[in-house]
Structures are given as C-alpha cells and as structure tokens.
C-alpha positions as CSV (number, residue, x, y, z in Angstrom):
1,X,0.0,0.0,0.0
2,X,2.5,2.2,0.9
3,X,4.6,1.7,-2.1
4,X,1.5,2.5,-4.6
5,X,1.0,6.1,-2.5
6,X,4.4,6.4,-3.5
7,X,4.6,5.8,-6.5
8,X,1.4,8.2,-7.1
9,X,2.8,10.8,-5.2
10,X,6.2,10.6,-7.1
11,X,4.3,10.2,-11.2
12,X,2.4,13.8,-11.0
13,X,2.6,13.2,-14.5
14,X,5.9,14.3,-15.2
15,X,8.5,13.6,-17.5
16,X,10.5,10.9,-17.0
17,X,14.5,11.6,-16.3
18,X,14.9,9.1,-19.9
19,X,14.1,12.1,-21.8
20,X,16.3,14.4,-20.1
21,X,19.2,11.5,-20.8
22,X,17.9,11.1,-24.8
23,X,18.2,15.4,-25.2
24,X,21.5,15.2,-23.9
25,X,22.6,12.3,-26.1
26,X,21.0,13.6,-29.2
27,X,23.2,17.3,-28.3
28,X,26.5,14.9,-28.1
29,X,25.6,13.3,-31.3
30,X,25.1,16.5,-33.0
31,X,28.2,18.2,-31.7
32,X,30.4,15.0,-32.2
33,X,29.0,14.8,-36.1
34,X,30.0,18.4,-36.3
35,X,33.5,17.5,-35.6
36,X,33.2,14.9,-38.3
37,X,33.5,17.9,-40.8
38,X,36.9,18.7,-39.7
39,X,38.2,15.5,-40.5
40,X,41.0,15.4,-43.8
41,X,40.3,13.2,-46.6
42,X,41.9,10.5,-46.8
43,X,43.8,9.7,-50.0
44,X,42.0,7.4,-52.3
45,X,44.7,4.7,-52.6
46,X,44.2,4.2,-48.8
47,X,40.5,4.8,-48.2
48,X,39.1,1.6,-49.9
49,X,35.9,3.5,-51.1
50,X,35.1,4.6,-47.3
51,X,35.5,8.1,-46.6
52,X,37.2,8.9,-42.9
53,X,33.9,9.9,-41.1
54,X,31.8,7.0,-42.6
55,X,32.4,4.8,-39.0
56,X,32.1,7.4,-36.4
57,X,29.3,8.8,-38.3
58,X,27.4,5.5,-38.6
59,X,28.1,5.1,-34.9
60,X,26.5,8.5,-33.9
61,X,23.5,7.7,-36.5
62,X,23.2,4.4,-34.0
63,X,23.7,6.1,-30.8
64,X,20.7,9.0,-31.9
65,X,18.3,6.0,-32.9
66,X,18.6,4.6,-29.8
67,X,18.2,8.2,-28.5
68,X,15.4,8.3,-29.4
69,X,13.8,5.1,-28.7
70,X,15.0,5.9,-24.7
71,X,13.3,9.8,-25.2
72,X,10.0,8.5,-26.7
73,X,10.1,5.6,-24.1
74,X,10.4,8.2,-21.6
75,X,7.4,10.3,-22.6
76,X,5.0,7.1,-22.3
77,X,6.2,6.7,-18.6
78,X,5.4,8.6,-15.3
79,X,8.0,9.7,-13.6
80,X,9.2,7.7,-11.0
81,X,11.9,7.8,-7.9
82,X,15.1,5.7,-8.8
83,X,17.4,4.7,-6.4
84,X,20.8,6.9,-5.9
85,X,24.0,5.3,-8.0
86,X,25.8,3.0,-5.9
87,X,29.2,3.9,-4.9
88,X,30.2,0.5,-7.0
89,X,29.6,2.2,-10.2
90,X,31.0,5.9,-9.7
91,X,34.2,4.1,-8.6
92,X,34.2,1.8,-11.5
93,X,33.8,5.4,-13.7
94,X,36.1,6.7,-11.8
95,X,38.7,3.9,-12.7
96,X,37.9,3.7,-16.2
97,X,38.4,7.3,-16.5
98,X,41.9,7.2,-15.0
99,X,43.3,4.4,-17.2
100,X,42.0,6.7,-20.6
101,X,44.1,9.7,-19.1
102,X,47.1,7.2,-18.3
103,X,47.0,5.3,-21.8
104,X,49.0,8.0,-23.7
105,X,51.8,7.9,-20.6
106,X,52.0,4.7,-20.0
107,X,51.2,2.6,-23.2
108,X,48.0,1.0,-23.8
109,X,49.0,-2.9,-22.5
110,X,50.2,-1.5,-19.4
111,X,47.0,0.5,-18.9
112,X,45.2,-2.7,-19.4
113,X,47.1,-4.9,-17.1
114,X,46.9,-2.3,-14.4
115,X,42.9,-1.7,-14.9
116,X,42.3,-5.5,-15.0
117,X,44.0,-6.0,-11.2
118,X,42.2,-2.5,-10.1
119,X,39.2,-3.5,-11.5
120,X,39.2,-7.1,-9.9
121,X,40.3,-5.6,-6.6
122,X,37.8,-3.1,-6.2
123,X,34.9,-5.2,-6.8
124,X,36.2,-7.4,-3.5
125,X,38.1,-10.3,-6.0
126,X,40.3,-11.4,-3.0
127,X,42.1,-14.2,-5.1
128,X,45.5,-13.5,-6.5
129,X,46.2,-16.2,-8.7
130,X,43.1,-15.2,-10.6
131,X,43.8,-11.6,-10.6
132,X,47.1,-12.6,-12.3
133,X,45.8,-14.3,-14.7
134,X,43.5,-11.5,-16.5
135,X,46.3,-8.8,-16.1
136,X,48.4,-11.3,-17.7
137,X,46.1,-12.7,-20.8
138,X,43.5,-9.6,-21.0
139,X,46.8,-7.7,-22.5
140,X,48.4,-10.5,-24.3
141,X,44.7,-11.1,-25.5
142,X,44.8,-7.6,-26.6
143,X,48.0,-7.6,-28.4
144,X,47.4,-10.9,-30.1
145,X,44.0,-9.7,-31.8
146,X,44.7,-5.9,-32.6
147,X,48.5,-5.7,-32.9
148,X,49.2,-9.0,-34.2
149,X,46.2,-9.7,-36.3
150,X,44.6,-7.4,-37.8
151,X,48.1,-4.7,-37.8
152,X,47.1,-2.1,-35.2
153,X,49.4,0.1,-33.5
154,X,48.7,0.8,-30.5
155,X,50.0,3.5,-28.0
156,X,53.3,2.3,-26.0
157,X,53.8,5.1,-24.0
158,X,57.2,5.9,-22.2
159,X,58.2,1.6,-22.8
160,X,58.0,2.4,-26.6
C-alpha cells in the first residue's frame, strides 16, 4: 500500500529523467557529427571507397536512434523515484576514466594490465592467482587480436 502512495505521489505526471538523458545524447551526437566535418580526406589509394567519417558517423547515427527510442520511451512513462548510484559504479567510472588519461603515458598494454588487477580488486576479488591471470592474458589477449592480427598500433607510452 505504501509503495503504490508512493509511486502516485512521485508520477504527478511528469516527464520521465529518460528524456532528459535522450536530449543530452541527441546534443552529443550533434556536436560530435560536427567534428566529423573537420576530419581530412583521406587519400583514395588508402581509403578503400570509405571516406574517414563513414564509422564514427554511422556510430552517432546508432547512438541517436537509440536516442530516441529511450526519449519516446520516456514520454509514455510517469516519472518515477530511482534509487541513488551506488558507490560500486562511480568508482568503476572513476577507474575507467583514470586508465583513458594514463593510456598516452603509459602505453596501452600497461594500462590494461593495471585496470584488470584495479578493476578485480575493487569489486572485492580477493584471489590472486586469478587476478594474475587477467592482467596477464587480457593484455596479451589484446595484443594478439589488434597488434598481431589485424596490424594495429597501439600507443606504447614511455616503454616504446
């Protein structure tokens, strides 16, 4: 009983937070295409028919779609109280966000290993052995796929 007052109380008919999220998406998109017109053209001996902004543009394209979908999903449904973000995620952000700034210094491998023992450790993994393990193959994983097969480079940072 008490939880369907709530609920009333909190869907005055309001707009849900989704459409707040899609808007904000959708203004992303439309920046991040704008800095698809900056890009240089890449020669046509190297561009295989596939100009340089077809990807990230198809990406955005996908991203405002599903936009979209979340915005006119959010104006079907009340508004409704959500719990706060546990700590959990903001810390896993957090993390995340530190190993993109440290990639350029430190070399992309080495971000990896580092992030897959932080990452493990933080969530309350308490065994070693295993923790080894993914900072060991999640790199070599890495480098066997991108650098190996298919040509990449990736950055080294200050071990390059």
């Amino acid at each position: 009983m008490e939880s369907e007052s709530r609920s009333q109380s909190s869907g005055n008919g309001g707009v849900n937070t989704d459409l707040g999220v899609a808007v904000a998406l959708l203004v992303f998109c439309g920046a991040t295409f704008y800095v698809t017109t900056s890009f240089r053209e890449v020669p046509a001996m190297l561009s295989q028919n596939v100009p340089a902004t077809f990807f990230p543009r198809l990406v955005l394209a996908a991203i405002a779609a599903l936009s979209v979908a979340v915005g006119v999903a959010g104006l079907k449904q009340q508004r409704e109280r959500r719990p706060a973000v546990p700590t959990k995620v903001i810390g896993t952000g957090a993390i995340f966000i530190v190993t993109v700034t440290v990639v350029q210094i430190l070399g992309m491998l080495t971000a990896v290993c580092l992030v897959a023992i932080a990452m493990p450790v933080y969530w309350g993994e308490r065994r070693p052995l295993r923790i080894a393990l993914l900072a060991i193959c999640l790199p070599v994983a890495i480098y066997l796929v991108f650098v190996l097969t298919l040509g990449m480079r990736l950055p080294t940072g200050v071990f390059g």
